[in-house]
C-alpha positions as CSV (number, residue, x, y, z in Angstrom):
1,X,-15.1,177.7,99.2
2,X,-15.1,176.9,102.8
3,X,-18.7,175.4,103.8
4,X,-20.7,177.3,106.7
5,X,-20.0,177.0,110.0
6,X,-17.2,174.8,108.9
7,X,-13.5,175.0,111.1
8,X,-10.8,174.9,108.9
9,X,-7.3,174.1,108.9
10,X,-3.9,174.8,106.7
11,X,-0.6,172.3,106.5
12,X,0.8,174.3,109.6
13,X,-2.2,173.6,111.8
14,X,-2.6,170.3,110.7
15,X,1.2,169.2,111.4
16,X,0.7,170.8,115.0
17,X,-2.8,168.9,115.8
18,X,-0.2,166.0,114.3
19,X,2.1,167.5,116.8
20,X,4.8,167.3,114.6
21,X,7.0,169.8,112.7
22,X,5.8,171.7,109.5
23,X,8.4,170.1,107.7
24,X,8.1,166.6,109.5
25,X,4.8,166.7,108.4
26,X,5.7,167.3,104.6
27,X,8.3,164.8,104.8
28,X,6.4,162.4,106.8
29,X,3.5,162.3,106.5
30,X,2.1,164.7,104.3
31,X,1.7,162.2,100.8
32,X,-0.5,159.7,102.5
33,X,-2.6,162.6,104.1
34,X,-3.0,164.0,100.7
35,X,-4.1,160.9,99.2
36,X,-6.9,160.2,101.6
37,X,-8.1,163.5,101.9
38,X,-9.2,166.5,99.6
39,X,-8.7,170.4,99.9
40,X,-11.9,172.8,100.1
41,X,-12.8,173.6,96.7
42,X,-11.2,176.7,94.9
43,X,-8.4,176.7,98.0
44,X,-5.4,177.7,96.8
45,X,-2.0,179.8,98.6
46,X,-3.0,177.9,101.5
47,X,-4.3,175.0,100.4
48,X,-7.0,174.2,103.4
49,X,-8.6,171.3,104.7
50,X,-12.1,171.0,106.4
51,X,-11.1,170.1,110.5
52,X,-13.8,167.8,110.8
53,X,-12.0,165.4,108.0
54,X,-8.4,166.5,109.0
55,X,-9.1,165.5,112.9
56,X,-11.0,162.1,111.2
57,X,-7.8,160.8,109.3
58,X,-5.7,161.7,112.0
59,X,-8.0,159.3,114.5
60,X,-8.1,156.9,111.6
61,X,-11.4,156.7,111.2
62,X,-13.8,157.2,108.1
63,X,-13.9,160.6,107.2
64,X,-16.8,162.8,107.5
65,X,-18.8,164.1,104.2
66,X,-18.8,167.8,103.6
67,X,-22.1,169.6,103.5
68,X,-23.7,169.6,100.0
69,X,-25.6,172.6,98.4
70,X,-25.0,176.2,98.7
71,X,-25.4,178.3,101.9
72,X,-25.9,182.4,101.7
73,X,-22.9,182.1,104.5
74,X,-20.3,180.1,103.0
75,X,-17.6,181.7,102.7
76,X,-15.6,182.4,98.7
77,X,-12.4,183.4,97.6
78,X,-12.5,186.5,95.0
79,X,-12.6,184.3,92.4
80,X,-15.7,182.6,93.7
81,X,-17.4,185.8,94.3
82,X,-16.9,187.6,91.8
83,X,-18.4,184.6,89.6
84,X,-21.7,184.9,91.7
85,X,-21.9,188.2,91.4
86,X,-21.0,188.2,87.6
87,X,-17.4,190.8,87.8
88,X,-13.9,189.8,88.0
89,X,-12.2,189.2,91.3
90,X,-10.3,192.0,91.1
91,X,-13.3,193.8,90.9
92,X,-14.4,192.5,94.4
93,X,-11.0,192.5,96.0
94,X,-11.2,196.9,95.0
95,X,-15.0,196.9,95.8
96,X,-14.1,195.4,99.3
97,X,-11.4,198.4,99.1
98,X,-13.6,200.9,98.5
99,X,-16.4,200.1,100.9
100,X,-18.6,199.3,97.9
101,X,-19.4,195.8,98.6
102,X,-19.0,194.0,102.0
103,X,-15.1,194.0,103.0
104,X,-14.9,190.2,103.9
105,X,-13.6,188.1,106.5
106,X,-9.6,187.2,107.2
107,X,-8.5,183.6,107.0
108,X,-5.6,181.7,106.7
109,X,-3.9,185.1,105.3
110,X,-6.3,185.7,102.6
111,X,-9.7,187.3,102.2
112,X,-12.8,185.4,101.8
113,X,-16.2,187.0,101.2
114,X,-19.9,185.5,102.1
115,X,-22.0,184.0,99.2
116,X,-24.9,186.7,100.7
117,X,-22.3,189.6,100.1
118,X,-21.4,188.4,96.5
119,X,-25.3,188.1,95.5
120,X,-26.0,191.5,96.7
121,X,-23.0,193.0,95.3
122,X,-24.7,191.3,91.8
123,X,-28.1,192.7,92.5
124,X,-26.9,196.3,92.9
125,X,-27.7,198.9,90.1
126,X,-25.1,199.0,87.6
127,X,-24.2,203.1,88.0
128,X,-21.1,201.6,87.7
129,X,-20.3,197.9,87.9
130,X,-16.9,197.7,86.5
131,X,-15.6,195.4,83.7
132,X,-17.6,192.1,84.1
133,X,-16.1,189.0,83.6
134,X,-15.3,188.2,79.8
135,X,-16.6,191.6,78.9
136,X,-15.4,192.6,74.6
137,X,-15.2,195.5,75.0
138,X,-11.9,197.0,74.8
139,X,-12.5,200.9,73.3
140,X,-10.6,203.7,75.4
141,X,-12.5,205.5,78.4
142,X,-11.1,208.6,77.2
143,X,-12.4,211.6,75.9
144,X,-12.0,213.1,72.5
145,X,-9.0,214.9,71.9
146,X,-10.2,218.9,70.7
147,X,-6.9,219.1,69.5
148,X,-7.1,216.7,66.9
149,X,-10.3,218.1,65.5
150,X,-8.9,221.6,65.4
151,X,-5.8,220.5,63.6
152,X,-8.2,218.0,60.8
153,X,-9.8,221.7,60.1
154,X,-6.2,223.0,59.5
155,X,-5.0,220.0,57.3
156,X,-8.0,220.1,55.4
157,X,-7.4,224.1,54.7
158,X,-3.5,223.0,54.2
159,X,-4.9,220.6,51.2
160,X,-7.1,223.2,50.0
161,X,-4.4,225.5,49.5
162,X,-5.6,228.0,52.1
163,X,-2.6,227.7,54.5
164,X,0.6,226.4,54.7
165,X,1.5,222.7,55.3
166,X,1.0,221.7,59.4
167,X,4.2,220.8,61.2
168,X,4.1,219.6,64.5
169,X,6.9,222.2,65.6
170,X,3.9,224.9,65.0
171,X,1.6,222.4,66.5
172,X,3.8,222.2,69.6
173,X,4.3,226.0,70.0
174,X,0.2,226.2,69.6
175,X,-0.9,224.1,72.2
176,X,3.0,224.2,74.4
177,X,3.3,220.4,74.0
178,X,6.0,218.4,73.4
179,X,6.9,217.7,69.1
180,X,6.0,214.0,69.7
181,X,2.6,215.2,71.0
182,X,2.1,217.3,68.2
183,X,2.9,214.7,66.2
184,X,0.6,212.0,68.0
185,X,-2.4,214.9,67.7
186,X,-1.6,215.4,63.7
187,X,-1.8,211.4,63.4
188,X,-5.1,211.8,65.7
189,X,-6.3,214.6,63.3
190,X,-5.7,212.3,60.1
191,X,-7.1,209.2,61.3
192,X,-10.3,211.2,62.4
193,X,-10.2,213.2,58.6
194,X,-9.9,209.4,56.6
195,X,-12.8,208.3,58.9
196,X,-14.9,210.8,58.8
């Protein structure tokens, strides 16, 4: 989370307000920064730094406390977001997509949405609010096959003695599918007869 209103910086901007090399910086001086001071929360691929404490440690001086609380214009990653507004992150990142939530704001090379935009996009009517976040349940989205039905009516005549056995070559020819779709309908057909 980067606080509102906050300047922030990653390891490349900090070595050049250092005005050193990226890599003198790692080699240099980058342990003893890291020691003294602490990434934003939830920063990750960049890590980032709040400029206020980054320009403090580089003066030498104490280093400034972040704000505390929650702001509506702090700024989240996806992860963050989408555990305000209840749905996974990659349920914001393709809302932001899709214009159905508030695309975010660019920084240091990734995305970051406002703690406003999350809470609305969890106060929205669920007409259809994807997958939330530790959802169960894991049944298909498809539709029933007809196929399968129509073939449990033919197996059940088959058992009766009313027709010949079902093979999926006449299965195939029926409906023009492959053999190993006919086959996958007549295992539909008999899992739906044993249930039912």
């Amino acid at each position: 989370m980067i606080p509102h209103g906050r300047p922030t910086f990653d390891i490349h901007d900090i070595a050049r307000r250092a005005g050193v090399s990226p890599s003198t910086w790692r080699r240099r001086h980058h342990a003893a920064f890291a020691a003294a001071v602490r990434p934003l929360p939830g920063s990750e691929r960049p890590i980032i730094y709040d400029a206020a404490q980054v320009d403090a440690h580089l003066a030498g001086e104490p280093l400034p406390t972040l704000p505390q609380g929650q702001h509506p214009d702090d700024l989240l990653t996806d992860a963050e977001a989408g555990a305000v507004a209840g749905l996974s992150a990659s349920t914001i990142r393709s809302d932001a997509v899709t214009g159905t939530m508030d695309p975010g704001v660019e920084r240091h090379g990734r995305r970051w949405w406002t703690r406003a935009a999350a809470e609305a996009r969890a106060a929205r009517p669920t007409e259809y609010k994807g997958r939330t976040v530790g959802a169960k349940d894991k049944a298909p989205r498809t539709r029933p096959d007809h196929r399968a039905a129509e073939v449990a009516t033919e197996l059940k005549r088959a058992d009766e003695g009313q027709r010949a056995a079902v093979t999926a070559d006449e299965i195939a020819e029926f409906y023009d599918v492959s053999v190993r779709t006919a086959e996958r309908i007549i295992a539909k057909a008999r899992t739906a007869a044993s249930t039912s």
